[in-house]
PyMOL commands that place a pseudoatom at each C-alpha (Angstrom):
pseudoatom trace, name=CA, resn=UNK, resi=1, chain=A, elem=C, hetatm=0, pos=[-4.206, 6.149, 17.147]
pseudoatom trace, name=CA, resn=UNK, resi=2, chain=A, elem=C, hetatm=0, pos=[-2.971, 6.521, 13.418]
pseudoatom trace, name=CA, resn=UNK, resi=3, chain=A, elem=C, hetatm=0, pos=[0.747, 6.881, 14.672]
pseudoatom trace, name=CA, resn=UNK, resi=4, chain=A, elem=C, hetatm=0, pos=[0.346, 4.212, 17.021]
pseudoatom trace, name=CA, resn=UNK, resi=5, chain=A, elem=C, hetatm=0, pos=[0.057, 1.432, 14.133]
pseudoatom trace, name=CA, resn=UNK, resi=6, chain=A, elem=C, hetatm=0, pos=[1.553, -0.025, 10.710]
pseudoatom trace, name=CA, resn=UNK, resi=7, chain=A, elem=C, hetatm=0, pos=[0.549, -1.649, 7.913]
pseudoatom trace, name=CA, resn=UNK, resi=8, chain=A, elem=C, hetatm=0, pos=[0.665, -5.226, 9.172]
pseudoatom trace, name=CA, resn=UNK, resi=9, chain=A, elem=C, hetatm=0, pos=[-1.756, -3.721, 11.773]
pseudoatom trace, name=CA, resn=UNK, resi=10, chain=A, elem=C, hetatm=0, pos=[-3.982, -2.413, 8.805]
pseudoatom trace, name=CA, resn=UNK, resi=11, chain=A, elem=C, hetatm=0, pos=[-3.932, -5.450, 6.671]
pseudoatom trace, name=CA, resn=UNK, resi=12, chain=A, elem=C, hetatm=0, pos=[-4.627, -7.739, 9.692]
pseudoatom trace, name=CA, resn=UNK, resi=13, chain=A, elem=C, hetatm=0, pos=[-7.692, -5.662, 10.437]
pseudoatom trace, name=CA, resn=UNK, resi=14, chain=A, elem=C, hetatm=0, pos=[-8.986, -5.736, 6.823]
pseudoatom trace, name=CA, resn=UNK, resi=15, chain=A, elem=C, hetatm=0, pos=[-8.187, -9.921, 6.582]
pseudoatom trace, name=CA, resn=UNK, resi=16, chain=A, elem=C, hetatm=0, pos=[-10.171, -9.971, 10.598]
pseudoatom trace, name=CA, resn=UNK, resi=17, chain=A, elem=C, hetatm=0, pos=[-13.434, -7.791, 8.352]
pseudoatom trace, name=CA, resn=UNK, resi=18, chain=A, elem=C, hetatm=0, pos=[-13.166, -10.081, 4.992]
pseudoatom trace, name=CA, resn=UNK, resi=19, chain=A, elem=C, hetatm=0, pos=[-13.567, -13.246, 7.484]
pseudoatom trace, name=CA, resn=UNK, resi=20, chain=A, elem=C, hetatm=0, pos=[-16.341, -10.999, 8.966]
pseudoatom trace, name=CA, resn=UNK, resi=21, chain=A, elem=C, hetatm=0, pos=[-17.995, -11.073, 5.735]
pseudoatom trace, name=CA, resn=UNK, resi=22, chain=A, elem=C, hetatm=0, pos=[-17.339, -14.976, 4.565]
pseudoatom trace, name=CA, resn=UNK, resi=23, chain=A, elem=C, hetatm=0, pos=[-19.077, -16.019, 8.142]
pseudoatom trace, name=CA, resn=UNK, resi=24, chain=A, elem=C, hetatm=0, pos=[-18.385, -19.707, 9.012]
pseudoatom trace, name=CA, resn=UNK, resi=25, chain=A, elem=C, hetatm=0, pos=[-16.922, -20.389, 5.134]
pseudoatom trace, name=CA, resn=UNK, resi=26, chain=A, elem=C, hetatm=0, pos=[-13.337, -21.845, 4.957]
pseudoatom trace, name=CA, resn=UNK, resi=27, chain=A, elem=C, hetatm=0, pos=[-10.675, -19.551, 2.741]
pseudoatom trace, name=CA, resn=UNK, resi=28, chain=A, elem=C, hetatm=0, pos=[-8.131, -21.610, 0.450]
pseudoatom trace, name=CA, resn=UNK, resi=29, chain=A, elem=C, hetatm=0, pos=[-4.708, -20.734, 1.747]
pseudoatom trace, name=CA, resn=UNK, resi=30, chain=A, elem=C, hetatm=0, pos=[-3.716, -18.259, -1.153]
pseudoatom trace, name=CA, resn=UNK, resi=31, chain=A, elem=C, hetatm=0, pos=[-7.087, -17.033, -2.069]
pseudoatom trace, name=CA, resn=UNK, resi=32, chain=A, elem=C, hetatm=0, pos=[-6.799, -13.577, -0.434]
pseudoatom trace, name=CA, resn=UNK, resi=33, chain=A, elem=C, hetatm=0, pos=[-3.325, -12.555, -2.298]
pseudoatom trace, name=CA, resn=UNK, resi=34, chain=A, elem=C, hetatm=0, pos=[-5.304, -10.993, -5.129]
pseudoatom trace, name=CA, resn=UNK, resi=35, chain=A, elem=C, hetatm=0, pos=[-7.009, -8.841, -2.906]
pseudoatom trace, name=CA, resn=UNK, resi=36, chain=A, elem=C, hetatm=0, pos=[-3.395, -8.369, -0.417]
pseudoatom trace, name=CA, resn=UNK, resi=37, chain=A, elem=C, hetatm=0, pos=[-1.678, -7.498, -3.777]
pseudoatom trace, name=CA, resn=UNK, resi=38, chain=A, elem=C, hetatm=0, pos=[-4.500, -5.126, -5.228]
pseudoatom trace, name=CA, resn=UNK, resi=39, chain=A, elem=C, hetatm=0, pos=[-4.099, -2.849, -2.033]
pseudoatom trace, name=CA, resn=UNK, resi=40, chain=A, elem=C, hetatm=0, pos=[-0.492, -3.371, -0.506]
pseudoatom trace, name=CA, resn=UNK, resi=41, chain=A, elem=C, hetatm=0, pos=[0.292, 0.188, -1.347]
pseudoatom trace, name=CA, resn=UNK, resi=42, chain=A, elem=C, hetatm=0, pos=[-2.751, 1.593, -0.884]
pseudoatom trace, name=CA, resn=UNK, resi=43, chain=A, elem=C, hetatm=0, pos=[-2.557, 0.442, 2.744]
pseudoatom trace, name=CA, resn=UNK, resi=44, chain=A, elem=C, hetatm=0, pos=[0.734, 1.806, 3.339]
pseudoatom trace, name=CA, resn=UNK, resi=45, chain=A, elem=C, hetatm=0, pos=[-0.090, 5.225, 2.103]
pseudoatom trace, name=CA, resn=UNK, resi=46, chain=A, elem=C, hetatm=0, pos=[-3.493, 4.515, 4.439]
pseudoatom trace, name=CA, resn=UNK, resi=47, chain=A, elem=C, hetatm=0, pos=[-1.305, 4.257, 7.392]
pseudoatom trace, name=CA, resn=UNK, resi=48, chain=A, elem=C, hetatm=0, pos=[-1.292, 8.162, 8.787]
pseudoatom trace, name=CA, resn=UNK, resi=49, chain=A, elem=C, hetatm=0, pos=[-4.945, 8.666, 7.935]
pseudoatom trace, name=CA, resn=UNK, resi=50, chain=A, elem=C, hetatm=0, pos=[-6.180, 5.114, 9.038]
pseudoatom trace, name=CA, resn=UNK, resi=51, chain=A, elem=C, hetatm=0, pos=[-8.652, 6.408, 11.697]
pseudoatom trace, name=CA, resn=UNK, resi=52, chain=A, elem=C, hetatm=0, pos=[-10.071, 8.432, 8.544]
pseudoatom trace, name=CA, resn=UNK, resi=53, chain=A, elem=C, hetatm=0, pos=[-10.668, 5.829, 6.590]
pseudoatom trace, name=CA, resn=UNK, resi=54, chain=A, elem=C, hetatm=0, pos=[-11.221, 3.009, 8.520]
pseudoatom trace, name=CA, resn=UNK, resi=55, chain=A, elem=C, hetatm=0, pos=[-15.079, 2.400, 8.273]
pseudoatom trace, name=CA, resn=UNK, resi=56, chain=A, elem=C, hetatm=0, pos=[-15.134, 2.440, 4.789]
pseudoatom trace, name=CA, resn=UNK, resi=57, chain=A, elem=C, hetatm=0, pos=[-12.024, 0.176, 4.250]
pseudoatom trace, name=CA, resn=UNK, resi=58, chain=A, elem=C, hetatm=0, pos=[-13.637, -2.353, 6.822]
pseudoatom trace, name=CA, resn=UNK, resi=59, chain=A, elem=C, hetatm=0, pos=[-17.252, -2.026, 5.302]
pseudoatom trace, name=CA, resn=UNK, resi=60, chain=A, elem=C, hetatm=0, pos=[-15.742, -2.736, 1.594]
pseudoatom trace, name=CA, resn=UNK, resi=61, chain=A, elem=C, hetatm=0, pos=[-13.859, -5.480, 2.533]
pseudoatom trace, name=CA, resn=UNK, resi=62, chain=A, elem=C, hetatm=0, pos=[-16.359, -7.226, 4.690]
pseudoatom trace, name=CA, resn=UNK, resi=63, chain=A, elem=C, hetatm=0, pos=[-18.871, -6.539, 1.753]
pseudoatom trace, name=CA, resn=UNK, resi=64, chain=A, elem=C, hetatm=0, pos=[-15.680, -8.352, -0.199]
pseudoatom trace, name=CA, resn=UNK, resi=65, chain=A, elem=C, hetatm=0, pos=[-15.903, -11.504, 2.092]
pseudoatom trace, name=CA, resn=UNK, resi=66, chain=A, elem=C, hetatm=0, pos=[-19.637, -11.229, 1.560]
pseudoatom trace, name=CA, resn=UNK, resi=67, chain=A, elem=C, hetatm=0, pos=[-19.484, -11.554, -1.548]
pseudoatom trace, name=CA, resn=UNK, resi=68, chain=A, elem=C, hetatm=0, pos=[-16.846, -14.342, -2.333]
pseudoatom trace, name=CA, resn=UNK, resi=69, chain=A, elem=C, hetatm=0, pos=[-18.789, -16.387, 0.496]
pseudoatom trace, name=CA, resn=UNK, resi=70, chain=A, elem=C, hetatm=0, pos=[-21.965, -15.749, -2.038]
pseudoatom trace, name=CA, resn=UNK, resi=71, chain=A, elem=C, hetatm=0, pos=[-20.337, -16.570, -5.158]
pseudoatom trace, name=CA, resn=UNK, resi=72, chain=A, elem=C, hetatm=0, pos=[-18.907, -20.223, -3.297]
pseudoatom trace, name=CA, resn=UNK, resi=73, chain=A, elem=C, hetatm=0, pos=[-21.986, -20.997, -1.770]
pseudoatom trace, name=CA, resn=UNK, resi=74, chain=A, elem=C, hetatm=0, pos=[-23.779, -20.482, -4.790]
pseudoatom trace, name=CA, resn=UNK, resi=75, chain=A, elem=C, hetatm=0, pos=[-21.918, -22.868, -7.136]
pseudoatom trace, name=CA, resn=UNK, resi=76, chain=A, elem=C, hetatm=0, pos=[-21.934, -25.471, -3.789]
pseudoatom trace, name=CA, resn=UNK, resi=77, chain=A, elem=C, hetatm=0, pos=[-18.608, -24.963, -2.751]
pseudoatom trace, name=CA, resn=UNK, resi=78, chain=A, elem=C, hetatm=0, pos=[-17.892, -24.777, 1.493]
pseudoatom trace, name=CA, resn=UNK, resi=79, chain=A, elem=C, hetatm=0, pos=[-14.628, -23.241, 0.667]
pseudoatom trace, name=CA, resn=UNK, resi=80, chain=A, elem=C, hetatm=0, pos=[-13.948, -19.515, -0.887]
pseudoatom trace, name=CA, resn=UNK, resi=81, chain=A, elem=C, hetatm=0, pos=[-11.326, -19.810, -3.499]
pseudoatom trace, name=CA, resn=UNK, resi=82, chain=A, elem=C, hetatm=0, pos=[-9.028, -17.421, -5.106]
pseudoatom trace, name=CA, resn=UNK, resi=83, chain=A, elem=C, hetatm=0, pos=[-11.252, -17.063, -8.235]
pseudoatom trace, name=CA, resn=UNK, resi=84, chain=A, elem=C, hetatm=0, pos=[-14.037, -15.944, -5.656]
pseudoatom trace, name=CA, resn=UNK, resi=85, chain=A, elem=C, hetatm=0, pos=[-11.803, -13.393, -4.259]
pseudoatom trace, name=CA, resn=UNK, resi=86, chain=A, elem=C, hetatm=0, pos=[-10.726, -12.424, -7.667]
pseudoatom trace, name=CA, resn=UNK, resi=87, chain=A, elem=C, hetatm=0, pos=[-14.506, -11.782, -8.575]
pseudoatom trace, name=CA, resn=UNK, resi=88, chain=A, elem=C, hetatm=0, pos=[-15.531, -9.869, -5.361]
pseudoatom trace, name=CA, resn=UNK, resi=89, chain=A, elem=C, hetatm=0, pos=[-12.664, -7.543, -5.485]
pseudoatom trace, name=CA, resn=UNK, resi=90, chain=A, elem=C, hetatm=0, pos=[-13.652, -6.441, -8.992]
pseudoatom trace, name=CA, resn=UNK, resi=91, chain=A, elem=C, hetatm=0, pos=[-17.098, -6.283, -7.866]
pseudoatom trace, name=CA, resn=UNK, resi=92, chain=A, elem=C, hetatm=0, pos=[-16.290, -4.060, -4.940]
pseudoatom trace, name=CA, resn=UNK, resi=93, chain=A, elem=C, hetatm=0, pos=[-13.976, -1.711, -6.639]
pseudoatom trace, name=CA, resn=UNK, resi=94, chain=A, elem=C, hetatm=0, pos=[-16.545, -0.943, -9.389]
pseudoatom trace, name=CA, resn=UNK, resi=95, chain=A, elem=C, hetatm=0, pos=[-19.073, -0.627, -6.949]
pseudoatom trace, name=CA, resn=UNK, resi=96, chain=A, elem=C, hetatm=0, pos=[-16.788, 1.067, -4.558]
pseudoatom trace, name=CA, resn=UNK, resi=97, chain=A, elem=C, hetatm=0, pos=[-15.971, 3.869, -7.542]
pseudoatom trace, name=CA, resn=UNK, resi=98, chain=A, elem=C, hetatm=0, pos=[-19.295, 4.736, -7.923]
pseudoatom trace, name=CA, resn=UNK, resi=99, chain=A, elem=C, hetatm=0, pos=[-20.588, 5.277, -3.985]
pseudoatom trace, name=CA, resn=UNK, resi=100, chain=A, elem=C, hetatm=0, pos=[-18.148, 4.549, -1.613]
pseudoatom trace, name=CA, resn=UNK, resi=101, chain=A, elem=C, hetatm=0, pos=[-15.633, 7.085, -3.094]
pseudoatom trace, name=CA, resn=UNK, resi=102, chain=A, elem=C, hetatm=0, pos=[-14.124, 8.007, 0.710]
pseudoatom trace, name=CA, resn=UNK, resi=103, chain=A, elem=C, hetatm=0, pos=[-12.899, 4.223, 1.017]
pseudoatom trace, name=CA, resn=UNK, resi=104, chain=A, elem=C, hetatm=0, pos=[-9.051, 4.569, 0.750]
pseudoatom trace, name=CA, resn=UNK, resi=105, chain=A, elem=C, hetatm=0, pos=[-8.300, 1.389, 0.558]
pseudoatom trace, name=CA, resn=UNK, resi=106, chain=A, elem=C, hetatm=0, pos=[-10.827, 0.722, -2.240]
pseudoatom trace, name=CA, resn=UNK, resi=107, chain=A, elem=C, hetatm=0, pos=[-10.517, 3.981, -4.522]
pseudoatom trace, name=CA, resn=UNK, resi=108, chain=A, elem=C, hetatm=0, pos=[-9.603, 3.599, -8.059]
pseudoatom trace, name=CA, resn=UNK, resi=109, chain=A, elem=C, hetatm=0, pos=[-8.738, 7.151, -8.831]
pseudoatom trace, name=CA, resn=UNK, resi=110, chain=A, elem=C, hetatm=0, pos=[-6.075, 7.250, -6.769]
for i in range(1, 110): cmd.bond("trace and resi %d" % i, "trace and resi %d" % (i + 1))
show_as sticks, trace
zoom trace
Protein backbone atom coordinates (compact mmCIF):
# COMPACT_ATOMS: atom_id res chain seq x y z
CA UNK A 1 0.00 0.00 0.00
CA UNK A 2 3.10 2.28 0.87
CA UNK A 3 3.65 3.02 -2.96
CA UNK A 4 0.15 3.49 -3.50
CA UNK A 5 0.07 6.90 -1.37
CA UNK A 6 1.79 10.45 -0.63
CA UNK A 7 2.22 12.66 1.89
CA UNK A 8 -1.03 14.60 1.61
CA UNK A 9 -2.46 11.04 2.08
CA UNK A 10 -0.28 10.70 5.33
CA UNK A 11 -0.93 14.04 6.82
CA UNK A 12 -4.71 13.75 6.12
CA UNK A 13 -4.72 10.49 8.02
CA UNK A 14 -2.77 11.90 11.02
CA UNK A 15 -5.24 15.38 11.03
CA UNK A 16 -8.53 12.38 10.59
CA UNK A 17 -6.55 10.56 14.23
CA UNK A 18 -5.82 14.12 16.07
CA UNK A 19 -9.76 14.87 15.52
CA UNK A 20 -10.05 11.23 16.77
CA UNK A 21 -8.47 12.27 19.87
CA UNK A 22 -10.17 15.98 20.45
CA UNK A 23 -13.78 14.04 20.17
CA UNK A 24 -16.67 16.53 19.62
CA UNK A 25 -14.12 19.74 20.52
CA UNK A 26 -13.91 22.49 17.79
CA UNK A 27 -10.05 23.22 16.42
CA UNK A 28 -9.17 27.06 15.76
CA UNK A 29 -8.38 27.27 12.08
CA UNK A 30 -4.47 27.50 12.45
CA UNK A 31 -4.05 25.60 15.60
CA UNK A 32 -2.68 22.38 14.04
CA UNK A 33 0.32 24.20 11.96
CA UNK A 34 2.65 23.71 14.91
CA UNK A 35 2.14 20.21 14.89
CA UNK A 36 1.92 20.16 10.48
CA UNK A 37 5.26 22.10 10.69
CA UNK A 38 6.98 19.91 13.51
CA UNK A 39 6.55 16.75 11.19
CA UNK A 40 6.29 17.93 7.43
CA UNK A 41 9.52 16.18 6.74
CA UNK A 42 9.25 13.56 8.86
CA UNK A 43 6.12 12.53 6.95
CA UNK A 44 7.67 12.71 3.69
CA UNK A 45 10.57 10.55 4.58
CA UNK A 46 7.50 8.29 6.30
CA UNK A 47 6.04 7.87 2.94
CA UNK A 48 7.80 4.34 1.68
CA UNK A 49 7.59 2.79 5.13
CA UNK A 50 4.05 4.20 6.06
CA UNK A 51 2.42 0.74 6.57
CA UNK A 52 5.46 0.34 9.15
CA UNK A 53 4.79 2.98 11.02
CA UNK A 54 1.41 3.72 10.85
CA UNK A 55 -0.02 2.56 14.30
CA UNK A 56 2.29 4.37 16.17
CA UNK A 57 2.05 7.68 14.14
CA UNK A 58 -1.88 7.39 14.48
CA UNK A 59 -1.76 6.35 18.27
CA UNK A 60 0.67 9.52 19.05
CA UNK A 61 -1.25 11.83 17.34
CA UNK A 62 -4.64 10.80 18.53
CA UNK A 63 -3.00 10.76 22.10
CA UNK A 64 -1.97 14.53 20.68
CA UNK A 65 -5.71 15.46 20.08
CA UNK A 66 -6.31 13.88 23.47
CA UNK A 67 -4.44 15.84 25.01
CA UNK A 68 -5.02 19.44 23.58
CA UNK A 69 -8.88 18.52 24.00
CA UNK A 70 -7.74 18.00 27.91
CA UNK A 71 -5.74 20.98 28.29
CA UNK A 72 -9.04 23.25 26.60
CA UNK A 73 -11.52 21.60 28.49
CA UNK A 74 -9.72 22.05 31.51
CA UNK A 75 -9.23 25.85 31.50
CA UNK A 76 -13.24 25.91 30.10
CA UNK A 77 -12.56 26.48 26.69
CA UNK A 78 -15.02 24.40 23.83
CA UNK A 79 -12.42 25.20 21.32
CA UNK A 80 -8.63 23.67 21.07
CA UNK A 81 -6.30 26.45 20.28
CA UNK A 82 -2.90 26.63 18.88
CA UNK A 83 -1.27 27.05 22.34
CA UNK A 84 -3.06 23.62 23.18
CA UNK A 85 -1.55 22.05 20.23
CA UNK A 86 1.69 23.66 20.99
CA UNK A 87 1.58 21.99 24.56
CA UNK A 88 0.45 18.44 23.47
CA UNK A 89 3.00 18.13 20.82
CA UNK A 90 5.77 18.77 23.35
CA UNK A 91 4.08 16.51 25.63
CA UNK A 92 3.92 13.72 23.12
CA UNK A 93 7.36 13.98 21.76
CA UNK A 94 8.92 13.75 25.26
CA UNK A 95 6.75 11.09 26.06
CA UNK A 96 7.02 9.62 22.66
CA UNK A 97 11.17 9.57 23.17
CA UNK A 98 11.00 7.67 26.05
CA UNK A 99 8.37 4.59 24.99
CA UNK A 100 7.05 4.94 21.79
CA UNK A 101 10.53 5.04 20.12
CA UNK A 102 9.11 3.02 16.73
CA UNK A 103 6.69 6.12 16.04
CA UNK A 104 8.28 7.73 12.90
CA UNK A 105 6.46 10.45 12.79
CA UNK A 106 7.08 11.29 16.48
CA UNK A 107 10.91 10.32 16.98
CA UNK A 108 13.27 12.89 18.13
CA UNK A 109 16.48 11.15 17.34
CA UNK A 110 16.00 11.17 14.00
Amino acid sequence: MADTIDTMDIALQLVAAFGQGAGIMMIDTNALRPAYEAYVSDITRAVPEWDTHVLGSIAAVRAMGAYAAHRALSERRLTISREDVEAALGVVRHVNARSLARCRITRLDD
